[in-house]
C-alpha positions as CSV (number, residue, x, y, z in Angstrom):
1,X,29.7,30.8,-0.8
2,X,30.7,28.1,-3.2
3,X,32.3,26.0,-0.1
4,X,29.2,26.3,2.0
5,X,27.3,25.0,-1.2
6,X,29.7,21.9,-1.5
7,X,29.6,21.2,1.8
8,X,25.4,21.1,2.4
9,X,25.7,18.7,-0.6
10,X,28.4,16.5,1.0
11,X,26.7,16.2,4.4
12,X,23.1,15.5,2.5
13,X,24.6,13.1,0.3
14,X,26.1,11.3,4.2
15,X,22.7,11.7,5.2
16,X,20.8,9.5,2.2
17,X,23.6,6.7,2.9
18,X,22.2,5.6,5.9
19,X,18.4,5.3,4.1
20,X,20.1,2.5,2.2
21,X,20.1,0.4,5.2
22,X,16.5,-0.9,5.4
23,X,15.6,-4.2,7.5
24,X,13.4,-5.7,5.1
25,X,15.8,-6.2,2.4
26,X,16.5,-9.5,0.4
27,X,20.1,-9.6,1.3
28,X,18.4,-10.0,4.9
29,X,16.5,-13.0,4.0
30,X,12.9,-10.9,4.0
31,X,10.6,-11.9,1.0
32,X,7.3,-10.4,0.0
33,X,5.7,-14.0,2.0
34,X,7.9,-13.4,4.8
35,X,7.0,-10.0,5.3
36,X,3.5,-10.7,5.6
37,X,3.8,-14.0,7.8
38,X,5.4,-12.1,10.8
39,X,4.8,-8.2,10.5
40,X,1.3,-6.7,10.3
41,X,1.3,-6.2,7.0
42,X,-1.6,-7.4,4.7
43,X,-1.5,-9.4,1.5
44,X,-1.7,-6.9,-1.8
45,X,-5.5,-7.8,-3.7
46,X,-5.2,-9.5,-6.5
47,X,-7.4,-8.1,-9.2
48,X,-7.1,-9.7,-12.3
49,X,-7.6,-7.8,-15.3
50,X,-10.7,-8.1,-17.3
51,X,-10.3,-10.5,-20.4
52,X,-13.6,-11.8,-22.9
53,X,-12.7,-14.3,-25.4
54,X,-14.1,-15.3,-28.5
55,X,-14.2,-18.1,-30.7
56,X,-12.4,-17.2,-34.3
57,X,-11.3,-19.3,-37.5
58,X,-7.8,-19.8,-36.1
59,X,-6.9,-19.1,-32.2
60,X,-9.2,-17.3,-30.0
61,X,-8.9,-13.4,-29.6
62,X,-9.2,-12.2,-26.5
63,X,-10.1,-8.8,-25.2
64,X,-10.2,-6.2,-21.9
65,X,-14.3,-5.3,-23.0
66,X,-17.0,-7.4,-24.2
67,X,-17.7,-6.7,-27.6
68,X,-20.9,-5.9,-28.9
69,X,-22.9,-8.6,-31.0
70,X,-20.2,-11.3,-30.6
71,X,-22.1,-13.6,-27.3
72,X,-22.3,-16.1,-29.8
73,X,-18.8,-16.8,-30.4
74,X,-17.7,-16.2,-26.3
75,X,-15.9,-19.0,-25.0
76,X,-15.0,-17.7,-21.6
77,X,-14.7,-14.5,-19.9
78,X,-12.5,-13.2,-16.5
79,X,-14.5,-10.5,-14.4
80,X,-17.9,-8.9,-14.6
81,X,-20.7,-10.6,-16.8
82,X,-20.7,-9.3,-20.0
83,X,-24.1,-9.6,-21.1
């Protein structure tokens, strides 16, 4: 039993040597832009993350939501209107 146990784990650890071999790898020269210039890949969307910032006394604060009662002191925002 304990030899049929050792062997299904040897010839499954043979097995997940040859997954190492991939075709897009860096070694091979293949970068993200390459990739996507000649395979039928498609760019990843770029979303960028929501920031509003605000005017303060020393450096401006900037947060992921608009806050409430501060559209005075907004100096620039990065995604949906926030008013």
């Amino acid at each position: 039993m304990r030899i049929a146990v050792l062997s299904i784990v040897a010839l499954s650890a043979l097995a997940l040597v040859g997954c190492e071999d991939l075709p897009f790898r860096v070694e091979h020269g293949w970068t993200e832009e390459r990739a996507l210039r000649y395979t039928w890949l498609t760019p990843r969307p770029e979303v960028p993350e929501p920031a509003y910032c605000y005017r303060t006394l020393a450096q401006q604060d900037c947060y992921t939501r608009p806050q409430p009662r501060q559209a005075t002191r907004l100096v620039g925002y990065i995604g949906p209107e926030p008013f």
